[in-house]
N, C-alpha and C positions, 0 to 999 in steps of 0.2 A: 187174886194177885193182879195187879194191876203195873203198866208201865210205864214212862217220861223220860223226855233228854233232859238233861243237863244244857241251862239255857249259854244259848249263845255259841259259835265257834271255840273249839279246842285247839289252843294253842301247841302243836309238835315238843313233846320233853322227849329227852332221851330215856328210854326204855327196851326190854326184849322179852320176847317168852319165846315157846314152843308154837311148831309151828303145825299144829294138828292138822291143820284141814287143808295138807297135800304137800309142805314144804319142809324146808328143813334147817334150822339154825347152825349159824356157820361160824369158823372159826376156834381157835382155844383149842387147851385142856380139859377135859372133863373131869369134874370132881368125882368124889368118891361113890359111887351110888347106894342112892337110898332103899331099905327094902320096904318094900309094899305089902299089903295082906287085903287081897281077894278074897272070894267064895271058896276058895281051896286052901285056904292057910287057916294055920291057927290065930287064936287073939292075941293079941299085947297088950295090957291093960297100959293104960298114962294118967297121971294125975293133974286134973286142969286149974291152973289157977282159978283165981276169984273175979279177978279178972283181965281184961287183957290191955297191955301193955302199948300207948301209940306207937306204932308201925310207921308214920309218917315219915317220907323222906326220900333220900337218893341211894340207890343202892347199885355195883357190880354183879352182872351174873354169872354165873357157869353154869350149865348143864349137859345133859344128852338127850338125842332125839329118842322116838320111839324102837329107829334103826341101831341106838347105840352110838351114832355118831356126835360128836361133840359142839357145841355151839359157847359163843359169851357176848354178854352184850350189859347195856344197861337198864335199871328201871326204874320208876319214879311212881310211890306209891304216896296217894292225898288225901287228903282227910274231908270227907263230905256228910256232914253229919253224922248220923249212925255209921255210917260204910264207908269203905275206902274204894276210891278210883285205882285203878293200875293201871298202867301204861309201859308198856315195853319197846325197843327199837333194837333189832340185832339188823339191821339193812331192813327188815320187814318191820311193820308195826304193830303192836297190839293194843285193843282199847280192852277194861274188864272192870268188873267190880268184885268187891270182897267184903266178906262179913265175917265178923270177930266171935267167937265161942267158945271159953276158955284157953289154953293152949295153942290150939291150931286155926288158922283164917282159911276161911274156904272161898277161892276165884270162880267167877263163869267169864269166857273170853273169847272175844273173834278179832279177826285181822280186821283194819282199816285203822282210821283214827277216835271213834267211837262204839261204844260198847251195847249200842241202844238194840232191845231186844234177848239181851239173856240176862239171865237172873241165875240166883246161887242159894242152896240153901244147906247148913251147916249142923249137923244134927249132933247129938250124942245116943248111944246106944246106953239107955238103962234098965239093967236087969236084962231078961231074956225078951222081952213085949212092950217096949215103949221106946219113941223116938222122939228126942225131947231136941228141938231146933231152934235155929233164926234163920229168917232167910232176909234176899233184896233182890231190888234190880235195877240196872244200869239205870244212870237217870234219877234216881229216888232216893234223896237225902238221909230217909228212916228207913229201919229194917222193921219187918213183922217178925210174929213168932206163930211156930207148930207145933202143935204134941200131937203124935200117931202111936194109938195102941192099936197091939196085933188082934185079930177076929182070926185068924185062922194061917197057918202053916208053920215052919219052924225055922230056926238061925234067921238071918236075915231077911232073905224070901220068905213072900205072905203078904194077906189083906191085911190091910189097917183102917180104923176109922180114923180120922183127922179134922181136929178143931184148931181155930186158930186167929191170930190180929192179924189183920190189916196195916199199916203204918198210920193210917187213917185213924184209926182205934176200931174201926166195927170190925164184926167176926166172921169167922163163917165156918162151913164144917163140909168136908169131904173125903171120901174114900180116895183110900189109895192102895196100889198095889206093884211090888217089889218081885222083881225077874232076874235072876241071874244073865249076864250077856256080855260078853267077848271074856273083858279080862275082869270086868266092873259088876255093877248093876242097874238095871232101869226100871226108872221109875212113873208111874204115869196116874196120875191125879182126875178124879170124875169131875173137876172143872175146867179140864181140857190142857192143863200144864202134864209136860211130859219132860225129863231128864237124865243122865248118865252120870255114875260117880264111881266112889269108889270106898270101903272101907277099909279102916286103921287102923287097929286096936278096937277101943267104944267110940271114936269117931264116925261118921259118913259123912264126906261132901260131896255133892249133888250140882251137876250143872244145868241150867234148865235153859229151852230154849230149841231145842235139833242139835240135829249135825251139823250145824254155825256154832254150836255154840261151845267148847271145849271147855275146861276145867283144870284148876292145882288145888290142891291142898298141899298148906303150908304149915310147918310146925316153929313156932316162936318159940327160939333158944335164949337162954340166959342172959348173952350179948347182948341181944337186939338182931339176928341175923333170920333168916329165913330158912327154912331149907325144907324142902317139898318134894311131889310126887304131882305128874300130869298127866291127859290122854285127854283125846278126841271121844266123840259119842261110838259108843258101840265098841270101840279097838280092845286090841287080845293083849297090847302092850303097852307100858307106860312109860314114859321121859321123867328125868330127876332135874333139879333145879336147886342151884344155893344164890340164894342174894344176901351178897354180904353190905353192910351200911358203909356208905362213907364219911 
C-alpha cells in the first residue's frame, strides 16, 4: 500500500469530526447515540446494497465525544475518484479519507488541513473466515482491494493470509493478524501497515496509520444522511456522529 498528497494547497471548507487525539468538539445538542458492537457484543447482521450511493456534499454535524460530551459543527465530504475527501471544522480541523462498501463508508482522520498518511480500509465479515474489503489513502484518487482468510483462531481475532490490488493494478499477498484492544481491534499487516477499528454487525472499518490517525464508520441512511460511530487508536470508548445533508 502505498501513499500521495492530493496536489496542490487545500483550500479551508467548513467541516467537523471528533477530536480523538486529545480534544474535544464543542458546542450543541447531542443526538441520540448510536450503538456499537465490539469484541463483547453480539452481531447484527445489515443488508448492503449493491452499491453505494454519492455521499458528495455539505452536511451539519451533531455528535458526542468519547467523554459523552456533545459537540456540532460542519462537514464537507468530495468526491476523489474512488474515495471520498472529508474534511470537518467544529473550531478544530479535520482532513480524512473515506472508502465506500456497501452500506457503510469507512474514515481514517487527523487534525490539520490534510489527511496525508492515514489510510482506511473497509471490510465486510463473510461467513465465519474471510474478510472481504477496500481500502485507500489520503492522497490517492483509487482505492485497492483485500480478501483475508482465517489460518487460525476464532470470531474476529486470528491469523489471516491476505491477497490483494494495489490501485495500481499489481498485487500482493500478506499476512495479517487481528488483536483484540481497548474498546476495538488491531490490526497489523507483515508489510508493516498497522490499524485500529471497530466492528458492526459484518462490517469492520479499519483505520490505518498510528495513533495520528483516528477513524468513523458511517452508515448510509435512506435520506442521504450519515450517522456513525468513532475512536482514536487503541480507546476503550467511542463518539457517535449524524451528518445531516443540506
Amino acid at each position: 500500500m502505498e501513499t500521495n498528497s492530493w496536489p496542490g494547497t487545500l483550500t479551508a471548507l467548513a467541516l467537523l469530526v471528533a477530536c480523538v487525539l486529545g480534544c474535544n468538539k464543542s458546542g450543541g445538542d447531542a443526538p441520540k447515540p448510536l450503538t456499537s458492537t465490539n469484541q463483547n457484543s453480539g452481531n447484527t447482521s445489515h443488508t448492503a446494497p449493491t452499491t453505494t450511493p454519492d455521499i458528495a456534499g455539505s452536511y451539519r454535524v451533531e455528535g458526542t465525544n468519547e467523554n459523552g460530551s456533545p459537540y456540532r459543527g460542519e462537514l464537507a465530504v468530495i468526491k476523489r475518484g474512488d474515495v471520498y475527501q472529508f474534511r470537518w471544522n467544529a473550531g478544530t480541523q479535520y482532513d480524512g479519507v473515506g472508502v465506500p462498501n456497501g452500506n457503510v463508508v469507512a474514515v481514517a482522520f487527523t487534525p490539520g488541513s490534510e489527511g496525508k498518511g492515514c489510510g482506511v480500509v473497509n471490510y465486510e465479515l463473510v461467513g465465519d473466515d474471510t474478510l472481504d474489503g477496500k481500502w485507500g489513502y489520503w492522497g490517492v484518487n483509487e482505492s485497492g482491494t483485500e480478501k483475508a482468510v482465517r489460518t487460525g483462531g476464532s470470531g474476529l481475532p486470528g491469523n489471516y493470509d491476505a491477497t490483494g490490488k494495489n490501485p495500481d493494478g499489481s498485487g500482493y499477498k500478506a499476512t495479517l493478524a487481528v488483536a483484540p484492544l481497548g474498546g476495538g481491534y488491531k490490526f497489523d499487516w507483515s508489510n508493516s501497515a498497522s490499524g485500529f477499528g471497530v466492528k458492526q454487525g459484518t462490517n469492520v472499518s479499519v483505520g490505518i496509520g498510528g495513533a495520528r490517525c483516528a477513524f468513523v464508520a458511517y452508515q448510509v441512511q435512506p435520506d442521504g444522511n450519515l450517522e456513525g460511530i468513532w475512536g482514536g487508536y487503541g480507546g476503550t470508548k467511542t463518539g457517535t456522529e449524524k451528518a445531516t445533508k443540506k
